[in-house]
FIVEX-298681 format. One record per residue: x, y, z of N, C-alpha, C, CB in turn. Coordinates in nm, 2 decimals. Each point is the difference from the previous one (the first is absolute). Glycine has a CB too. Example, Ala and Ser with C-alpha at 12.3 -4.5 7.8 and 13.67 -1.06 7.14 Angstrom:
REM residues 2
> 1.32, -0.57, 0.78, -0.09, 0.12, 0.00, 0.09, 0.12, 0.00, -0.19, -0.12, 0.12
> 0.15, 0.23, -0.19, 0.09, 0.11, 0.00, -0.08, 0.11, 0.08, 0.12, -0.06, -0.22
END
This chain:
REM residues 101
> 4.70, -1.99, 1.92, 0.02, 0.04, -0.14, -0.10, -0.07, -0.09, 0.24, 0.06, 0.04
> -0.23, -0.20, -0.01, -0.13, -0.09, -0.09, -0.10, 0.07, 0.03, 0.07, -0.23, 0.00
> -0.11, 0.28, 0.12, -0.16, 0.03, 0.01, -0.03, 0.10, -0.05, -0.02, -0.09, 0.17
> 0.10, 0.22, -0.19, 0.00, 0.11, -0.09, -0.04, 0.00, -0.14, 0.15, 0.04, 0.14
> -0.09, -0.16, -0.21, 0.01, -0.04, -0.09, -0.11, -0.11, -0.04, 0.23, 0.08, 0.04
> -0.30, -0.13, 0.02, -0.12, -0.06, 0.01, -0.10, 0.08, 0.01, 0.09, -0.15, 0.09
> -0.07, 0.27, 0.03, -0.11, 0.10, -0.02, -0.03, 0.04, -0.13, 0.05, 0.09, 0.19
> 0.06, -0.03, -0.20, 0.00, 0.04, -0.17, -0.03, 0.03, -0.09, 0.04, -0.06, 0.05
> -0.03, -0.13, -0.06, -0.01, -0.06, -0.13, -0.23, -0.04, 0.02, 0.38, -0.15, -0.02
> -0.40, 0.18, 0.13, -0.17, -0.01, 0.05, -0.04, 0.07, -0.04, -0.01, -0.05, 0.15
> 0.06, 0.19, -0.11, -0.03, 0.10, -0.03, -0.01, 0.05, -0.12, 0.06, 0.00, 0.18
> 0.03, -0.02, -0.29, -0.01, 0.04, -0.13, -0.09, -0.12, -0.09, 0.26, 0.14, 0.04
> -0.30, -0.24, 0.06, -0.10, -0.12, -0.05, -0.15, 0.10, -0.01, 0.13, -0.26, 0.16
> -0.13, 0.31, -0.03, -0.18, 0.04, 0.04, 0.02, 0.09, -0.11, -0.09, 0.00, 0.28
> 0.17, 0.08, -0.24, 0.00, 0.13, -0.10, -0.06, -0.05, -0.15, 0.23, 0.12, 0.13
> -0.11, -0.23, -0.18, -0.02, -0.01, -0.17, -0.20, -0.06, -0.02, 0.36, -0.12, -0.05
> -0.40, 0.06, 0.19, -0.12, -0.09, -0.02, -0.10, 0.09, 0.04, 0.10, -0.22, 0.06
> -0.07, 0.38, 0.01, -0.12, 0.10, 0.01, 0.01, 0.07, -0.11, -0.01, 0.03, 0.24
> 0.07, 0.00, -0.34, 0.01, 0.08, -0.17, -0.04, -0.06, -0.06, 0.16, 0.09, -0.02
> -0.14, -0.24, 0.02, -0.04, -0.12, -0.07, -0.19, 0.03, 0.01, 0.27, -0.20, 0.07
> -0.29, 0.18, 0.05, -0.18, -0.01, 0.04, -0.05, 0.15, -0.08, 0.01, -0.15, 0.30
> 0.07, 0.25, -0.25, -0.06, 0.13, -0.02, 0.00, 0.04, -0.15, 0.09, 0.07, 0.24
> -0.01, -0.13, -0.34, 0.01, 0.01, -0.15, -0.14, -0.14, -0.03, 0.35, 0.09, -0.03
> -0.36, -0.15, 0.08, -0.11, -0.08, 0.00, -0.13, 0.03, -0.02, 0.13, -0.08, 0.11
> -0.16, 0.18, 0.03, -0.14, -0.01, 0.01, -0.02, 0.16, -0.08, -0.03, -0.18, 0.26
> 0.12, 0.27, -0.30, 0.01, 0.09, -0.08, -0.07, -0.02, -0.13, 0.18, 0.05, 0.12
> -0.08, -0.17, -0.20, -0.04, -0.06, -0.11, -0.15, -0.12, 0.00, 0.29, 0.05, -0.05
> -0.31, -0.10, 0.13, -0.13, -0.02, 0.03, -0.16, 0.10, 0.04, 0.19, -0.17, 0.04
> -0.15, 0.29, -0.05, -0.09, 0.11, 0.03, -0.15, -0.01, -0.08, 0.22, 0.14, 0.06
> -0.31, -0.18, 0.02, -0.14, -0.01, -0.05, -0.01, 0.11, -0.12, -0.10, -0.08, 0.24
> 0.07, 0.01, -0.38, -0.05, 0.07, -0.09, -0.09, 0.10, 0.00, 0.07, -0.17, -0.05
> -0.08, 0.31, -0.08, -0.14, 0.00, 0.03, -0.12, -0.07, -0.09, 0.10, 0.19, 0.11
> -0.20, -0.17, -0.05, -0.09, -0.06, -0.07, -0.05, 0.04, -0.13, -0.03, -0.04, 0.19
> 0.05, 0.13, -0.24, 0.00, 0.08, -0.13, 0.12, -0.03, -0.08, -0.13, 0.18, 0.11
> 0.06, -0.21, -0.30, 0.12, -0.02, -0.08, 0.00, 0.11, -0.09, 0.01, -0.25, 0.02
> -0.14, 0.29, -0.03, -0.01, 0.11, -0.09, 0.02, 0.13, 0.08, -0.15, -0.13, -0.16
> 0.24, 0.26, 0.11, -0.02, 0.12, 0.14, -0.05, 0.12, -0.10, 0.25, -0.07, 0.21
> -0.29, 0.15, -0.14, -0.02, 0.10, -0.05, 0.03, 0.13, 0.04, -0.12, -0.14, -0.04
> 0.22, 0.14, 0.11, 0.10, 0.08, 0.08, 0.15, -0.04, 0.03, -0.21, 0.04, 0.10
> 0.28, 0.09, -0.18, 0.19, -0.07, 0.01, 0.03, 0.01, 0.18, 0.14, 0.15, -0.28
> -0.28, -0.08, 0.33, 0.15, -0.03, 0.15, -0.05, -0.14, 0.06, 0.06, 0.31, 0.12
> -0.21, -0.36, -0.17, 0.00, -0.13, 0.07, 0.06, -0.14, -0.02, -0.17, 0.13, 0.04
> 0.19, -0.05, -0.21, 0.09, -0.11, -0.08, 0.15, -0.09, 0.01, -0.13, 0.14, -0.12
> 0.16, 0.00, 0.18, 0.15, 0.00, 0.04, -0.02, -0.05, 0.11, 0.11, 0.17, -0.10
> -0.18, -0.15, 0.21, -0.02, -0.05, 0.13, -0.01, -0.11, -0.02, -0.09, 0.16, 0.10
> 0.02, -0.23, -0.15, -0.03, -0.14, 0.00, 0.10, -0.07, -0.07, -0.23, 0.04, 0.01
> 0.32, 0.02, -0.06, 0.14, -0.12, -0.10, 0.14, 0.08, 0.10, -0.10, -0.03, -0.37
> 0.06, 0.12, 0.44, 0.08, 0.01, 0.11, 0.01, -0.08, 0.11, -0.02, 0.17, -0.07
> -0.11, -0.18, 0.15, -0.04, -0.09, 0.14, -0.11, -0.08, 0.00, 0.09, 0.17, 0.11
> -0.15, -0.20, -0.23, -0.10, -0.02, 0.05, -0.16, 0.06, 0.05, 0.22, -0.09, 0.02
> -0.30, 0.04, 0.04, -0.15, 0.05, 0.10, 0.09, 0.04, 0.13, -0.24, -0.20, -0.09
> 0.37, 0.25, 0.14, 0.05, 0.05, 0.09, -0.01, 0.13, -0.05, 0.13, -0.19, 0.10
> -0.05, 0.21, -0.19, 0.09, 0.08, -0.11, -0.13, 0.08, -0.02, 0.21, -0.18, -0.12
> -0.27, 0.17, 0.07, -0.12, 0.07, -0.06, -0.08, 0.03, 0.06, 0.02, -0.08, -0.13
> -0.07, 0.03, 0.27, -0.04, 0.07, 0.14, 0.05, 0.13, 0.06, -0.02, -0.22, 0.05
> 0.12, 0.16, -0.05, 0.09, 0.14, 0.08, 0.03, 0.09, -0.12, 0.14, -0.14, 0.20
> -0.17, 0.12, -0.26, 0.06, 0.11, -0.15, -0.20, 0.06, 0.05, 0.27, -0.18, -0.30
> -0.35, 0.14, 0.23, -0.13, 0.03, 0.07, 0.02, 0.08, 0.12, -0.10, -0.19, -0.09
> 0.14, 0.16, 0.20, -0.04, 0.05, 0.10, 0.07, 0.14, 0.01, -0.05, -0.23, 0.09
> 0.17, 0.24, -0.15, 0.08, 0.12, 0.00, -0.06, 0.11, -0.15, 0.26, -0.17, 0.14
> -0.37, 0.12, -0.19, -0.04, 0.08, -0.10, -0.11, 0.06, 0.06, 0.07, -0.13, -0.19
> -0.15, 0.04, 0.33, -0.12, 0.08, 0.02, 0.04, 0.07, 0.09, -0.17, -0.14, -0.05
> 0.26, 0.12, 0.14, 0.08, 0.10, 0.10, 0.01, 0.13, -0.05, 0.14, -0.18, 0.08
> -0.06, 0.18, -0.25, 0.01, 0.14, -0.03, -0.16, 0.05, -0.08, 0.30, -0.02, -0.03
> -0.39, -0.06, 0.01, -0.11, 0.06, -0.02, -0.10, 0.02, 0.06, 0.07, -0.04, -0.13
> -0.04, 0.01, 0.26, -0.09, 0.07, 0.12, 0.04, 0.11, 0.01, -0.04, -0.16, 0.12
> 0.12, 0.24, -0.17, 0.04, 0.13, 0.04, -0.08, 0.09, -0.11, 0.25, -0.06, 0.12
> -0.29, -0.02, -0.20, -0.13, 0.09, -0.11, -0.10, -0.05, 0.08, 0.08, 0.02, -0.28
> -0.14, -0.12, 0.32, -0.12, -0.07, 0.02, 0.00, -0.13, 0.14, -0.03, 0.06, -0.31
> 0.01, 0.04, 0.44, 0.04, -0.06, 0.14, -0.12, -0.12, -0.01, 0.10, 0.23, 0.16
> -0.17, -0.23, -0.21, -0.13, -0.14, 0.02, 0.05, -0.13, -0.12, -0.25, 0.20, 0.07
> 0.36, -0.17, -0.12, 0.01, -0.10, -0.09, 0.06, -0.12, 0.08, 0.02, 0.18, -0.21
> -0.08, -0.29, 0.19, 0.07, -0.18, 0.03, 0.01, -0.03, -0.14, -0.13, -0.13, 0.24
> 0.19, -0.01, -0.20, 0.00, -0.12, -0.07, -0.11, -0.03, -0.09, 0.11, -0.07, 0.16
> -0.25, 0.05, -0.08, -0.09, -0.02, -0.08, -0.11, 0.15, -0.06, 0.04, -0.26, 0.15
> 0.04, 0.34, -0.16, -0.02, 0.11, -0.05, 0.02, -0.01, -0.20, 0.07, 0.10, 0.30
> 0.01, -0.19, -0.33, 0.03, -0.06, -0.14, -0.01, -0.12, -0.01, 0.11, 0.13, -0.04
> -0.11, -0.24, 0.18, -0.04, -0.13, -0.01, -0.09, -0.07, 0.03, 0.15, 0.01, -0.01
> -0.24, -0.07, -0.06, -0.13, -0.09, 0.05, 0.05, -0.08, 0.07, -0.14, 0.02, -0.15
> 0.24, -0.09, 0.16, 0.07, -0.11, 0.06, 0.14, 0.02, 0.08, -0.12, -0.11, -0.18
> 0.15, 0.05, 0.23, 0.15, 0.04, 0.01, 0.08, -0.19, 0.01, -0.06, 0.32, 0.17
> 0.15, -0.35, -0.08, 0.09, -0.14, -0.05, -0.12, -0.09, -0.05, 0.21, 0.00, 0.20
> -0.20, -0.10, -0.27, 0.13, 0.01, -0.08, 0.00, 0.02, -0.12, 0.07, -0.12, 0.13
> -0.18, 0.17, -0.21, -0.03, 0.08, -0.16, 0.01, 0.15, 0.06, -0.20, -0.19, -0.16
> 0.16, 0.31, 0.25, 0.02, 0.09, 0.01, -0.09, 0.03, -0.16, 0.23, -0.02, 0.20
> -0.39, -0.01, -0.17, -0.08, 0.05, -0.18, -0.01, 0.12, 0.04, -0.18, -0.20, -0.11
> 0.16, 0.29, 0.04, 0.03, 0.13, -0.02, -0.19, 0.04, -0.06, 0.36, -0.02, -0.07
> -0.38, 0.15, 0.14, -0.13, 0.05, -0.01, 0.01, 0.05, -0.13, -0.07, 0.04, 0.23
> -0.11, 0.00, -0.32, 0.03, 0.01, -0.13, 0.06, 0.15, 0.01, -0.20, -0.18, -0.11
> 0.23, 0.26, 0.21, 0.08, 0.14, 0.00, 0.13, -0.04, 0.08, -0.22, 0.17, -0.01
> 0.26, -0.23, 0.02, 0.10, -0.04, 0.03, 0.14, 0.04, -0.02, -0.15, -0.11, -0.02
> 0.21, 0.05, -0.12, 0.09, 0.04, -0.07, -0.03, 0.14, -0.04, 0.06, -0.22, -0.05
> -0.16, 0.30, 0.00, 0.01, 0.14, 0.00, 0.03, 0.08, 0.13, -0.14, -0.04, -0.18
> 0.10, 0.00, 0.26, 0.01, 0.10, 0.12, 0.12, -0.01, 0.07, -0.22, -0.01, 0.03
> 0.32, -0.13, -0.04, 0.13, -0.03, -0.02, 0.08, 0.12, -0.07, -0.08, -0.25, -0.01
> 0.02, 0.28, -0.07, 0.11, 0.08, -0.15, -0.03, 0.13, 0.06, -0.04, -0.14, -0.27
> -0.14, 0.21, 0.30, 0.04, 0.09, 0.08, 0.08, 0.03, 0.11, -0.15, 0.00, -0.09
> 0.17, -0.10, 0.15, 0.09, 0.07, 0.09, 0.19, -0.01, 0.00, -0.24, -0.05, 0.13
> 0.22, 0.02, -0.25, 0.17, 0.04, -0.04, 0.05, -0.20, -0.04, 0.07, 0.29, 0.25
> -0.20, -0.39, -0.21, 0.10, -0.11, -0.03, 0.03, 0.02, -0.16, -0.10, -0.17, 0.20
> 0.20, 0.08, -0.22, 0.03, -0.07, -0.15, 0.01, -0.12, -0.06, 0.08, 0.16, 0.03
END
C-alpha cells in the first residue's frame, strides 16, 4: 500500500514538473524581431507566440495563397527571412493582394 502511495505521490511530482517546464518554455517563446507591424495578423501573431507564432500564421497564409498563385514562397515578399524576415519593396502590397490583412 506504501508503494502505491509513493508511486503516486511521483507521479503527480513529474506531472506537476512537465506543466511547470511546458508553461515555461511557452512563455519564453523567441520574440519577434519587429516592434513596429504593419499587418494585424502578424501583430497578433507576435503578442500571441512570438517568431513561432508568426511563422506558422505565415505559413498557413501562403498555403491559402498558392491556390491563386502556385509559384509563390517565402521569399516571394521577403528579401530575408529569420530572423528580421525584411520584406521586399512590393512586399506588403502583394501581401494585401492576396487577401492578407
Amino acid at each position: 500500500m506504501a508503494k502505491l502511495a509513493l508511486s503516486s505521490a511521483l507521479f503527480a511530482l513529474a506531472t506537476m514538473i512537465g506543466l511547470a517546464a511546458s508553461s515555461q518554455s511557452a512563455s519564453a517563446a523567441k520574440p519577434c524581431a519587429r516592434t513596429a507591424f504593419k499587418t494585424e495578423a502578424v501583430k497578433a501573431a507576435c503578442a500571441a507566440g512570438g517568431q513561432a507564432s508568426a511563422k506558422d500564421d505565415m505559413k498557413k497564409f501562403l498555403a491559402k495563397a498558392k491556390k491563386t498563385d502556385s509559384s509563390l514562397t517565402c521569399k516571394s515578399c521577403h528579401s530575408s527571412l529569420a530572423p528580421k524576415y525584411d520584406l521586399k519593396a512590393d512586399g506588403l502590397e502583394r501581401y494585401k493582394k492576396l487577401g492578407g490583412k
